[in-house]
Each structure stands twice: as C-alpha cells, then as structure tokens.
C-alpha positions as CSV (number, residue, x, y, z in Angstrom):
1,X,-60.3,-65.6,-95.8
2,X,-58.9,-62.6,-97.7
3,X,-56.3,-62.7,-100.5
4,X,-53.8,-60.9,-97.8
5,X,-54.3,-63.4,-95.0
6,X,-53.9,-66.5,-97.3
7,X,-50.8,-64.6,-98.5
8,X,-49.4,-63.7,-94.9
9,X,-50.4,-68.0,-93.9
10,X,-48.3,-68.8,-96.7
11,X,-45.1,-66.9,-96.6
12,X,-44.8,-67.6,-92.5
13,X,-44.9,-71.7,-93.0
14,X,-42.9,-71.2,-96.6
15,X,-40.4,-69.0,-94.1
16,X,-40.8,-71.8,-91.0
17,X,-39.8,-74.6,-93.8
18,X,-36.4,-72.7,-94.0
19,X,-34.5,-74.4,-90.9
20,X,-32.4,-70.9,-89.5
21,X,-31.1,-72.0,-86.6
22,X,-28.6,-69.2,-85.7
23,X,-25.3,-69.1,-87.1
24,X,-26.5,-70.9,-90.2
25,X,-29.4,-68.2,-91.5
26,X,-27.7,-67.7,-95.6
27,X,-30.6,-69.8,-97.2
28,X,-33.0,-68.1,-95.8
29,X,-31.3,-64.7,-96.2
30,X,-31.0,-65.4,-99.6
31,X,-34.6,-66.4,-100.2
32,X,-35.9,-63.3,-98.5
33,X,-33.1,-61.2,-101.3
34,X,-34.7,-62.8,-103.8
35,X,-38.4,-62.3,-103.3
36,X,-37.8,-58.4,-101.8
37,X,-35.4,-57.2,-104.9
38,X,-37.7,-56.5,-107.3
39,X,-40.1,-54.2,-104.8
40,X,-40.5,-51.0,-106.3
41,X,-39.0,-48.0,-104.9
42,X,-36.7,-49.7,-102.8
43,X,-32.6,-50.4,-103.0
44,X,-30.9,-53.0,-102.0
45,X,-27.9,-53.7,-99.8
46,X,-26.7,-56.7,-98.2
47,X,-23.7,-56.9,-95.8
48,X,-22.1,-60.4,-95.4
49,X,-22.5,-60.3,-92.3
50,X,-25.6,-61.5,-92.0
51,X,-28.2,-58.1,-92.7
52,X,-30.3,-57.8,-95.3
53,X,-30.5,-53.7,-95.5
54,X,-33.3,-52.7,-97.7
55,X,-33.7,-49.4,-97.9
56,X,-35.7,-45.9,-99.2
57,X,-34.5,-43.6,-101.4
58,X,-34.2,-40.6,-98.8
59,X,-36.4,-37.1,-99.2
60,X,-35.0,-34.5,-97.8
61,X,-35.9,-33.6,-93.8
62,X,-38.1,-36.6,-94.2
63,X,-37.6,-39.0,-91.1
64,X,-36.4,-42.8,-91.9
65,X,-38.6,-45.6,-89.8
66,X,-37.0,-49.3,-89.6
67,X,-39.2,-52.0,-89.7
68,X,-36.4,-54.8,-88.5
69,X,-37.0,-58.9,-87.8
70,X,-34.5,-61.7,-87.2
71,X,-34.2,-64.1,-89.2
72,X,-32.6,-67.2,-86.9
73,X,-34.2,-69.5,-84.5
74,X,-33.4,-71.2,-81.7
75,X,-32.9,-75.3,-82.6
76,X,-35.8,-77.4,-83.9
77,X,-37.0,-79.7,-81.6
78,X,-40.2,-81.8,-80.5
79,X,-44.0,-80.6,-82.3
80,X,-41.9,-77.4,-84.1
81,X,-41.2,-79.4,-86.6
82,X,-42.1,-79.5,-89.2
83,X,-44.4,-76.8,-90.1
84,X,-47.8,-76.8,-90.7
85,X,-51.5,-75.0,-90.7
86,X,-53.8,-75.6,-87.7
87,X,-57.4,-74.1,-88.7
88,X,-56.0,-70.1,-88.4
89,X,-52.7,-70.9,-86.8
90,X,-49.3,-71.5,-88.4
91,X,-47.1,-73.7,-86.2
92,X,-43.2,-74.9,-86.4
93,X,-40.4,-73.7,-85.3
94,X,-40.3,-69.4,-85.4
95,X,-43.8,-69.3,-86.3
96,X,-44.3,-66.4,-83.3
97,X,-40.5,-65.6,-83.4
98,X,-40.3,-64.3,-85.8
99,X,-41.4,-66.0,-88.9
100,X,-44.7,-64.3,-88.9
101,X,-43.4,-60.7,-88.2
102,X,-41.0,-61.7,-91.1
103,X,-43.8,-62.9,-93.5
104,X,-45.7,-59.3,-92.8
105,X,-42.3,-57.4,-93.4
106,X,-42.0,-58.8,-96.9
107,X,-45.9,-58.2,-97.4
108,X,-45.5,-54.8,-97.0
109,X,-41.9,-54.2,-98.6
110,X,-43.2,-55.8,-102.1
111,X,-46.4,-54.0,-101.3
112,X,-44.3,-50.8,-101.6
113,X,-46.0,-49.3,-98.7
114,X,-45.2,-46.0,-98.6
115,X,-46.1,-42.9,-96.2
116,X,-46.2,-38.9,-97.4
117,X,-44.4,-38.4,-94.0
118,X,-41.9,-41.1,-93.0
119,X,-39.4,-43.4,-95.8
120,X,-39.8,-46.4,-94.8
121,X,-36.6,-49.4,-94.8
122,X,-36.3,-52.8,-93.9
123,X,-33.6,-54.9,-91.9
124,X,-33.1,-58.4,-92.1
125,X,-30.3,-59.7,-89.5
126,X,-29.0,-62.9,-88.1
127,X,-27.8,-64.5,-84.9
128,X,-30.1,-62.4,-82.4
129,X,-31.0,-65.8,-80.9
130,X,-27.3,-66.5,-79.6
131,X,-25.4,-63.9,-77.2
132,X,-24.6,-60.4,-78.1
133,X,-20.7,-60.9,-78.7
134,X,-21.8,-62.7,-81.9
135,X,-24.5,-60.1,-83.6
136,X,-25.0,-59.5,-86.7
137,X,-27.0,-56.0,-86.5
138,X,-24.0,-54.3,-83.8
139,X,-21.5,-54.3,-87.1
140,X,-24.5,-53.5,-89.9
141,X,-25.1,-50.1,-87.4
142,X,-21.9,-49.6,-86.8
143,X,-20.5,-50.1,-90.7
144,X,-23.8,-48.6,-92.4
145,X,-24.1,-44.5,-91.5
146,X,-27.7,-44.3,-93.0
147,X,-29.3,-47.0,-90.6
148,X,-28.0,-44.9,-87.7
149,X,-30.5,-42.0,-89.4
150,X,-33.4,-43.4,-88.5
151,X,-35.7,-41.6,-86.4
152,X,-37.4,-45.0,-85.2
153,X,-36.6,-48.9,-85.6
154,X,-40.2,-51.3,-85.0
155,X,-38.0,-54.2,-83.9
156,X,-40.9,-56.8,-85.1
157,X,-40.6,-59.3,-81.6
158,X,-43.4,-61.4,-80.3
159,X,-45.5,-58.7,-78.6
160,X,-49.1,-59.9,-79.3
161,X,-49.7,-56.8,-81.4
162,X,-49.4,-54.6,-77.9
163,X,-46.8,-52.3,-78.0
164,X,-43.5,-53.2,-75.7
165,X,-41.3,-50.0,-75.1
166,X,-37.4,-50.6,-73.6
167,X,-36.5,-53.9,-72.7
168,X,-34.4,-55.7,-69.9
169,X,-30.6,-56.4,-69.5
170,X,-29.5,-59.7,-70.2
171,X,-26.5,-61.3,-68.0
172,X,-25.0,-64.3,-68.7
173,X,-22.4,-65.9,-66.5
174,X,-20.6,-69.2,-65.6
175,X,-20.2,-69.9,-62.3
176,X,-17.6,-72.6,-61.4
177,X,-17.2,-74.5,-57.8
178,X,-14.0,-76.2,-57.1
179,X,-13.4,-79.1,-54.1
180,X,-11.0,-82.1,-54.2
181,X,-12.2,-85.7,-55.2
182,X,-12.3,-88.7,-53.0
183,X,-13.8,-91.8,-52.9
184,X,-17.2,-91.5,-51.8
185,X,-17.1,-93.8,-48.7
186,X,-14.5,-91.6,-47.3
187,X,-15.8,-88.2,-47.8
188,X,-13.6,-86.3,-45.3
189,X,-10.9,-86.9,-47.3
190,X,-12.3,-84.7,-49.9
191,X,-14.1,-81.4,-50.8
192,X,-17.6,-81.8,-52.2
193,X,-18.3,-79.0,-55.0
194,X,-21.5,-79.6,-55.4
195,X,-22.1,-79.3,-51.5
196,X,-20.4,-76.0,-51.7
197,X,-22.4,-75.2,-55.0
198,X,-25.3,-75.8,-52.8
199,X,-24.8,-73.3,-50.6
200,X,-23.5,-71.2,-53.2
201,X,-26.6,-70.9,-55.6
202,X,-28.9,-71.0,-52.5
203,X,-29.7,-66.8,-52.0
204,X,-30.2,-67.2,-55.7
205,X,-33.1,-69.9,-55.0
206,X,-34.7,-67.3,-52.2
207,X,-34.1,-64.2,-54.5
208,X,-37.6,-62.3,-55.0
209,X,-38.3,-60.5,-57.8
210,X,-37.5,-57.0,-58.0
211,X,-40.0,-54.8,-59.6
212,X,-37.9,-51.5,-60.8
213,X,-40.7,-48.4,-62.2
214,X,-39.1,-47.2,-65.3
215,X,-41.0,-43.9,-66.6
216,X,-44.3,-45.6,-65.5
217,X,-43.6,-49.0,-66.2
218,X,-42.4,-51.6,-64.1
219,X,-39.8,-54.0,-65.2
220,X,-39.1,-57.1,-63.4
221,X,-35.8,-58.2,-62.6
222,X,-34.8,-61.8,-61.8
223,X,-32.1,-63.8,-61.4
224,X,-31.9,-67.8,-62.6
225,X,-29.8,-70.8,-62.6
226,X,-30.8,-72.3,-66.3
227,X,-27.9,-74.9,-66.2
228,X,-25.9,-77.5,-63.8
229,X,-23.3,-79.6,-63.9
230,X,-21.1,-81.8,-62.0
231,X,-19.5,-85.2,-61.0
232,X,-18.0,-88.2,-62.4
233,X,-19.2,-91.6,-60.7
234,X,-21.7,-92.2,-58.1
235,X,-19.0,-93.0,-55.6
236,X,-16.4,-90.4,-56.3
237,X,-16.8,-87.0,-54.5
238,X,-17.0,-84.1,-56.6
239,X,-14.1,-82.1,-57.5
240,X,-15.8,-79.3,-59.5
241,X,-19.6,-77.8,-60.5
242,X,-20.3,-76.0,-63.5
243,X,-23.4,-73.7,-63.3
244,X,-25.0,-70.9,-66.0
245,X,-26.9,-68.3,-63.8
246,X,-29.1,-66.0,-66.0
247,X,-29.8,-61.9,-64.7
248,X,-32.9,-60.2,-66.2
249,X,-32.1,-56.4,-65.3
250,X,-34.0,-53.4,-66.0
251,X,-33.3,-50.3,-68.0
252,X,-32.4,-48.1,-65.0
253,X,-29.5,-50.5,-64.5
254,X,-26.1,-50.0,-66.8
255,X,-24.4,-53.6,-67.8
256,X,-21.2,-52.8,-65.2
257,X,-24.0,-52.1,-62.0
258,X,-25.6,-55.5,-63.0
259,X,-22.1,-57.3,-62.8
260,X,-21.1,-55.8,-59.5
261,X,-24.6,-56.8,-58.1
262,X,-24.3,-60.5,-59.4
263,X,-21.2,-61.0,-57.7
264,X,-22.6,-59.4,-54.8
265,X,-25.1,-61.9,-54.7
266,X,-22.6,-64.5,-55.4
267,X,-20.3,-63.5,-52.5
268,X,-19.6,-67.0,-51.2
269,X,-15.6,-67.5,-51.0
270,X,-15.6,-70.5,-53.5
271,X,-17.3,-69.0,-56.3
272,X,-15.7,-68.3,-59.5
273,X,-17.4,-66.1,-61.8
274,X,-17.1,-65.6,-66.0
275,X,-19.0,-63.2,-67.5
276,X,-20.2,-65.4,-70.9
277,X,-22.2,-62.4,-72.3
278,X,-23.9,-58.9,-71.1
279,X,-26.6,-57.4,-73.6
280,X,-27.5,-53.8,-72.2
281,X,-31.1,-52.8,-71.4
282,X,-32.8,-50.9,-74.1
283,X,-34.1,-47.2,-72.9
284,X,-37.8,-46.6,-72.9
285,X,-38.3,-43.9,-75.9
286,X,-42.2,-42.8,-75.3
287,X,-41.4,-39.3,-75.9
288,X,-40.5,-40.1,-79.5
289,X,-43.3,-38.4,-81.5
290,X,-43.4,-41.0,-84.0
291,X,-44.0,-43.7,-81.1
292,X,-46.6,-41.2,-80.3
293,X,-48.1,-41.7,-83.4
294,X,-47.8,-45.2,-83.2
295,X,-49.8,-45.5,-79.7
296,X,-52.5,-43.5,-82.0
297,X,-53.5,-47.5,-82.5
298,X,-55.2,-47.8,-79.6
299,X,-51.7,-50.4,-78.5
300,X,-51.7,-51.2,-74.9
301,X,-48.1,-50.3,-73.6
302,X,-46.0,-52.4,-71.7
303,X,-42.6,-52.8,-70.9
304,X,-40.8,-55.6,-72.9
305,X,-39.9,-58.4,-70.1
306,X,-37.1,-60.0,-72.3
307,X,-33.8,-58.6,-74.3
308,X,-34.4,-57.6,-77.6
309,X,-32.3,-55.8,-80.5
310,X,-34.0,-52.6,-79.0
311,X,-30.9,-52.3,-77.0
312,X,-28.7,-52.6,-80.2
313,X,-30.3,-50.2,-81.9
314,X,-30.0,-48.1,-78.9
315,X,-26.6,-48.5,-78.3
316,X,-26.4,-46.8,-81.8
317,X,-28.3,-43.9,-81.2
318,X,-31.6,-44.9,-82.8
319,X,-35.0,-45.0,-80.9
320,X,-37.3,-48.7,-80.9
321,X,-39.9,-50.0,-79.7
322,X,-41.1,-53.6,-80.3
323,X,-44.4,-54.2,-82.0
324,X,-44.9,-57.9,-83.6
325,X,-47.8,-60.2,-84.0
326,X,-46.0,-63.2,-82.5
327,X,-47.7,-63.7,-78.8
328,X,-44.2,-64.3,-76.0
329,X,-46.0,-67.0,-74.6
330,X,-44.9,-69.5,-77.5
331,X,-41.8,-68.1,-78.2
332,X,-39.1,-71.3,-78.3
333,X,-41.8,-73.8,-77.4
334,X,-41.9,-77.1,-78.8
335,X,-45.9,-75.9,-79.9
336,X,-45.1,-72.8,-81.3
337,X,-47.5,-70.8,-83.3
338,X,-49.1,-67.6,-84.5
339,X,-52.6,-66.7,-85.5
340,X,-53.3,-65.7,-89.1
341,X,-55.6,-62.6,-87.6
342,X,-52.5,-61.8,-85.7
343,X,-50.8,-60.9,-88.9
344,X,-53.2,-59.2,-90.8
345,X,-53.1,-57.0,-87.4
346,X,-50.2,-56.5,-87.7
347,X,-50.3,-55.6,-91.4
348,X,-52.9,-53.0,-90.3
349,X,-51.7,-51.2,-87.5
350,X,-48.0,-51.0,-89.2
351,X,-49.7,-49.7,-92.8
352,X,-51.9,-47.3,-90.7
353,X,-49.2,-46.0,-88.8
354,X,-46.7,-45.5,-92.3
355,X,-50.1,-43.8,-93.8
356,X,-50.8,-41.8,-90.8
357,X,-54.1,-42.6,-90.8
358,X,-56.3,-44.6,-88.0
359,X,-56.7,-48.4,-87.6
C-alpha cells in the first residue's frame, strides 16, 4: 500500500478516536486547527461557532470551490466503538460519515493542492448531525461574505465516490394524541390515546412512496413514524401518545408546501401537530460548469436521497453537490466503515478535478 493510502488509513481512525458527538465537536476542531495551520498558501479563520474556515488567498476573476465536511457524529454505540483497521477498511463511529471525507480534506489542504483555474478553501463545521435550528454553517455563511463567493461547495457526504446532485427536504414533527385515563377494567369511562393514535398514524402506515422527477432525476419522498410513546401502567387507560413522524421531501417542494401536506395527511380531529425542525431541499445545480467539469470523472449521477448541508449552502446562494468516499449504506450503523481505496478515490477524482486534468 502507497505512502498516501497508509496516510489517508491513519488520519480517518486518528479522527474516529476523537469522540464528536454533535454539540460537543471543540477537541476535534481544535486538532484539525492544529494539523491544517501550517499548510502553505492557505489562511486561517475560525468562528466560534463551530467552523473551521480555511481559506485561499483570492486571484482576481478566479472562481472559489469549497471542499466542506462535518465534523460531529451521531452517538457511539454498539461495534462503532472503538476504532479500528479491518484488512482495507477503517471502522468506528464516522468512519463513512464523515471521518474519512475529513481525513482526505486535510490530505489535500496540507498537500497545498492547488489548481491554475479555481482557489481552492476548506470548511470545517459542527452540529450537521442534529436539526437545522442548531447549525453551525447557517451563521459561518451568513457572518463570513467570502464563503458566500464561492462558485461551488463539494459538501464531502457518504456518496460512494458517485456524484449526488440536490438533496431532499427534511420535516420533523411531533405529533401528540390526547384521551382521558381510566382504570383499564372500565374502559368506557375513558378515552384511549393510543387507540386514537392508532387510527391517527394509520394512512401514514399505507403511504406509498412518491417518486417526484427533478431535472431527470427522481427523488423519493416518504413519510415515517421513527418514534412512539405512551401510557403509564398496564391497567390504566391512556391519557396521551407522543409520536416523532419523519417527511423526506423532494426539491420541487418548498418547506411551507411540505407542512401543509403533512397536516393534510394528518387530518384526523385529535391530532396535534409541532413542527420540531424543517431543513429545506437543496436545488439540483447540473448546469454549473464547474459541476460539469466535475462529471468529466466519469461519476455516475444521482440524486442525494437524504438532507445534507447542500441545502445550507443553497439557502446562501452558493451551488453544491455532494461527492464523498463514505458509502450511505453504513452511515450511523453500529458497523460502520469505509474502504481505504475509497479514499484514495476520492483523493483522485477531487485533485483531478482542482488540476483540471482527467482521472
């Protein structure tokens, strides 16, 4: 195995043996300040918040591209922990997202890969694993002018090394049930939630999935209960259900037309609803000629069947795409892993594209 990949191996389980969990990410922020200060070329800015901005000094009418990773996890748990090398895979928690991504990031940054075409920055952010009320990256955009120049953000997500263009809506709600308790061997003198909640949640349960064709590609929107909740005793009727329902919409949708059609769905009389949190769609950008140049990999395109901070950087006015060597399928699972050829692919395509030359 090369000098790069043994380097790439090393820096994803040296990253994985930082616990991140969201909402507690400044040890491993400040380890990532500490290795990337010294790259050449490169200044240095880092918001309290939670972002690590590393960034070009700027040519003139010479387009900016963002190569951007998260840096929390979701908790520990199970074979994630701790982290560890597995013939040519790196396992443990955020191994696929998005240790790895994160791992090729600083490769490249103290590589000082550069491009005669494009400058080339670095974002390091926090809390993408929590909902959108709590990010990190809204406030960097929205306080930093210069990362709102960029012509193109590579949000580094698990994508397998294919290239995943917009990305669905994310709505999060609590629904609440209310009855009246009684003692179970008299039921009629009581209202059972979690008979109502039953017959609440049950068009949920029959829902199909709606495939919605988005500039070619088709996005798939469901709709899920993740989380239940209600009762005291086994012989006491319920007087209330608590239950998170979870709405994957697509880009064609705006966040207000995916409320309205939740409640629709949740019509029944006895339904409360609370919007917990609403991350917007990200747009698909294809027409972007530096995404163009991108696809010049050979990268199958697909649309990107999760939320991702492609809608952040959207809502900010700056174009993404999601390209990272993590696969989805072991994203947050207790076995989660990525291959140590996925991240020299990464390495490649990503220096390639900066370079302008083929893979």
């Amino acid at each position: 195995m090369n000098q790069l990949a043994e380097r790439l191996a090393a820096d994803t389980l040296a990253l994985i043996d930082i616990p991140s969990e969201s909402r507690d990410e400044a040890a491993i922020l400040d380890h990532l300040r500490d290795r990337i200060t010294a790259a050449s070329g490169l200044m240095t800015v880092q918001d309290r918040g939670g972002v690590l901005a590393v960034l070009p000094e700027r040519r003139p009418s010479v387009p900016m591209v963002l190569l951007a990773g998260h840096v929390d996890t979701v908790p520990i748990a199970g074979a994630a922990a701790p982290g560890r090398r597995d013939d040519d895979a790196i396992v443990g928690r955020g191994a696929a997202d998005m240790k790895g991504a994160l791992a090729v990031m600083l490769a490249l940054a103290e590589g000082a890969a550069s491009s005669e075409t494009v400058d080339v920055g670095y974002l390091f952010f926090a809390r993408e694993e929590i909902p959108i009320t709590e990010s990190a990256l809204l406030p960097a955009l929205d306080g930093t002018p210069v990362l709102r120049e960029a012509a193109l953000a590579i949000v580094m997500e698990p994508t397998a090394n294919e290239l995943e263009v917009g990305c669905n809506g994310n709505l999060s709600a609590l629904v609440t049930v209310r009855g009246r308790a009684a003692h179970s061997a008299r039921p009629w003198l009581g209202d059972n939630a979690i008979h109502a909640a039953i017959e609440a949640l049950a068009p949920l349960a029959d829902l199909p999935i709606r495939d919605v064709d988005v500039d070619g590609l088709v996005f798939r929107e469901v709709v899920s209960v993740t989380t239940i909740e209600g009762g005291v005793a086994g012989n006491v009727v319920p007087d209330r259900v608590d239950a998170r329902v979870n709405y994957r919409y697509a880009p064609s949708q705006r966040p207000e037309h995916a409320e309205a059609r939740l409640r629709e769905l949740l019509g029944h009389h006895r339904v409360e609803l609370t919007v917990v949190g609403n991350g917007p769609p990200g747009p698909v950008c294809l027409g972007n000629p530096l995404v163009t140049r991108l696809r010049a990999a050979g990268l199958e395109v697909r649309p990107k069947q999760a939320w991702t901070p492609v809608a952040e950087f959207a809502m900010a006015g700056v174009d993404a795409v999601n390209l990272g060597p993590g696969d989805p399928r072991y994203a947050h699972s207790d076995d989660e892993q990525v291959t140590v050829g996925a991240l020299l692919r990464t390495h490649e395509i990503v220096s390639a594209f900066l370079a302008g030359t083929e893979v």
